[in-house]
C-alpha positions in Angstrom: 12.2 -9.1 -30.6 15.3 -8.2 -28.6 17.7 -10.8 -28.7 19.9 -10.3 -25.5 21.4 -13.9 -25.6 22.5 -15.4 -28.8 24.2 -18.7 -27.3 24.9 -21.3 -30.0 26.2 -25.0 -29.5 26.4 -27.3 -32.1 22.8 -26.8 -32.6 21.5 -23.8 -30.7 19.3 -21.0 -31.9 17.6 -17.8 -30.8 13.9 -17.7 -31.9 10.8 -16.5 -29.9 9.3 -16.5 -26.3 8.0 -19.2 -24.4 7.8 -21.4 -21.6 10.7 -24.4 -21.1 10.0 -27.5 -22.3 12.0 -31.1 -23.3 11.2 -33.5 -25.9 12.9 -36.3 -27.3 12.1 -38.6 -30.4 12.3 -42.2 -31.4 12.5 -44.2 -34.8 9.8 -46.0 -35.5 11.4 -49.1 -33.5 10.7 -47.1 -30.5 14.6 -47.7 -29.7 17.0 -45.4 -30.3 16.9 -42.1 -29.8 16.9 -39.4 -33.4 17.4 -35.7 -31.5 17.0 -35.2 -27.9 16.2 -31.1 -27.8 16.1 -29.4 -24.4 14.2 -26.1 -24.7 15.3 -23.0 -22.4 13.1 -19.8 -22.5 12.9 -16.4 -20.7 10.4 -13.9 -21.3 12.0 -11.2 -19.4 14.9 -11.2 -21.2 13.2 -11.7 -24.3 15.3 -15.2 -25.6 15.1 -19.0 -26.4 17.8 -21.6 -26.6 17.3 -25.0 -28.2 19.7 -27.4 -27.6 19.7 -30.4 -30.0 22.4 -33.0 -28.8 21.1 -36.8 -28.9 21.0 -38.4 -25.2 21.9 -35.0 -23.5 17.9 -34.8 -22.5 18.1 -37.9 -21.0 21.6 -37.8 -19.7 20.2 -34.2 -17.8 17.5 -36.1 -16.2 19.4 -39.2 -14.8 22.8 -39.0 -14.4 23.6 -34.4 -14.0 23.6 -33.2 -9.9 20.1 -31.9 -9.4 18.8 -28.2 -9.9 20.4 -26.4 -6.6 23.5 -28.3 -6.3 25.4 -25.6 -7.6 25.2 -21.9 -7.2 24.5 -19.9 -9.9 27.9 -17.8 -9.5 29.7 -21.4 -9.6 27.8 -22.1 -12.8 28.4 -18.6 -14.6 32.2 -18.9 -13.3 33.0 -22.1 -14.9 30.5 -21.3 -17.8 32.7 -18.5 -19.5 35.3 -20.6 -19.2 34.0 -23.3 -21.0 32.6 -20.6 -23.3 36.0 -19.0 -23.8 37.6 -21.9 -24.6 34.8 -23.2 -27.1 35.3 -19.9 -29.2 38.8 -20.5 -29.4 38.8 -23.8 -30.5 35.1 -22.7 -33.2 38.6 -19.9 -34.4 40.7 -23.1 -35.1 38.8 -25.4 -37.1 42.2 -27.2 -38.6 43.4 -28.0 -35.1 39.9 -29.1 -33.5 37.5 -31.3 -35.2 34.8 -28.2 -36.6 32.1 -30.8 -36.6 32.0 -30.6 -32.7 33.4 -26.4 -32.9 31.0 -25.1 -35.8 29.4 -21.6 -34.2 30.6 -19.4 -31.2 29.1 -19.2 -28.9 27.7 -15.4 -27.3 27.5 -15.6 -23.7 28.2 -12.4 -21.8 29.2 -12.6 -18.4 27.4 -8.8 -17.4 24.1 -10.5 -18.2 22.3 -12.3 -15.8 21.0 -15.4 -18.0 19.2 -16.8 -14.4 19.6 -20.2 -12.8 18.5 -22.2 -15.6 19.8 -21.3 -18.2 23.2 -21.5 -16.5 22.1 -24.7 -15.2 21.7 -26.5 -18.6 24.5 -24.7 -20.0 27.0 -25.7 -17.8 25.6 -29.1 -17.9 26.0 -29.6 -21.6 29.3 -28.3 -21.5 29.8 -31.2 -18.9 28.1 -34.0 -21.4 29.8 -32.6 -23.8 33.2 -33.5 -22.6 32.5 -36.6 -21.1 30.4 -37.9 -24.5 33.2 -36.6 -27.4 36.7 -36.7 -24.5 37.2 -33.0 -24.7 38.2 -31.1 -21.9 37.4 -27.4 -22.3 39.3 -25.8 -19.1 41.6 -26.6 -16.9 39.5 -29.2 -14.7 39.1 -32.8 -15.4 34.7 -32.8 -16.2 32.9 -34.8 -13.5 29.5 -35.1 -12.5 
């Protein structure tokens, strides 16, 4: 398999084909959530993304603008931004914390990743600074 797209956050990885899918698990309790993974695929482009962040599922779903608020463009603008400055901080791990910076990330803006992936992306670059106060560019995060 081709691997066009090797993004990696905290917990991302490039595997096989498929369709998209979410799932999210519970302790036994039935209270609090263990992973929350949000699953992106694209047979086309021959690539899957797994995001594994706890809440960001959820926080997607209820509290992120909808799918088609923003263009695509908008999303792949501010996404190598965010993606620049993630690589830079992954590069400094005794000036950020490398628990939160632990891969770099491989996003190439002359690839067309498509509305989704962009889409969930962007958000999780959005949780991610309003969950662990980071700011990643030079815009306050907002939803």
């Amino acid at each position: 398999m081709k691997a066009v797209a090797t993004l990696i956050l905290l917990s991302l990885f490039v595997v096989s084909c498929n369709s998209s899918k979410s799932t999210a698990k519970t302790t036994s309790n039935g209270n609090q959530k263990v992973q929350d993974t949000v699953r992106i695929a694209n047979d086309s482009l021959e690539y899957e993304i797994l995001i594994i962040e706890p809440g960001f599922n959820s926080w997607l779903v209820s509290t992120a603008k909808p799918e088609g608020f923003y263009s695509q463009q908008y999303m792949e603008n501010r996404n190598r931004i965010y993606v620049s400055e993630w690589n830079q901080r992954v590069l400094q791990p005794f000036r950020y914390n490398s628990s939160l910076y632990e891969q770099q990330i491989d996003y190439q803006p002359q690839i067309d990743y498509g509305y989704e992936v962009n889409y969930k992306l962007y958000n999780y670059f959005i949780y991610f600074q309003l969950t662990y106060k980071q700011r990643l560019g030079p815009f306050t995060p907002r939803i």
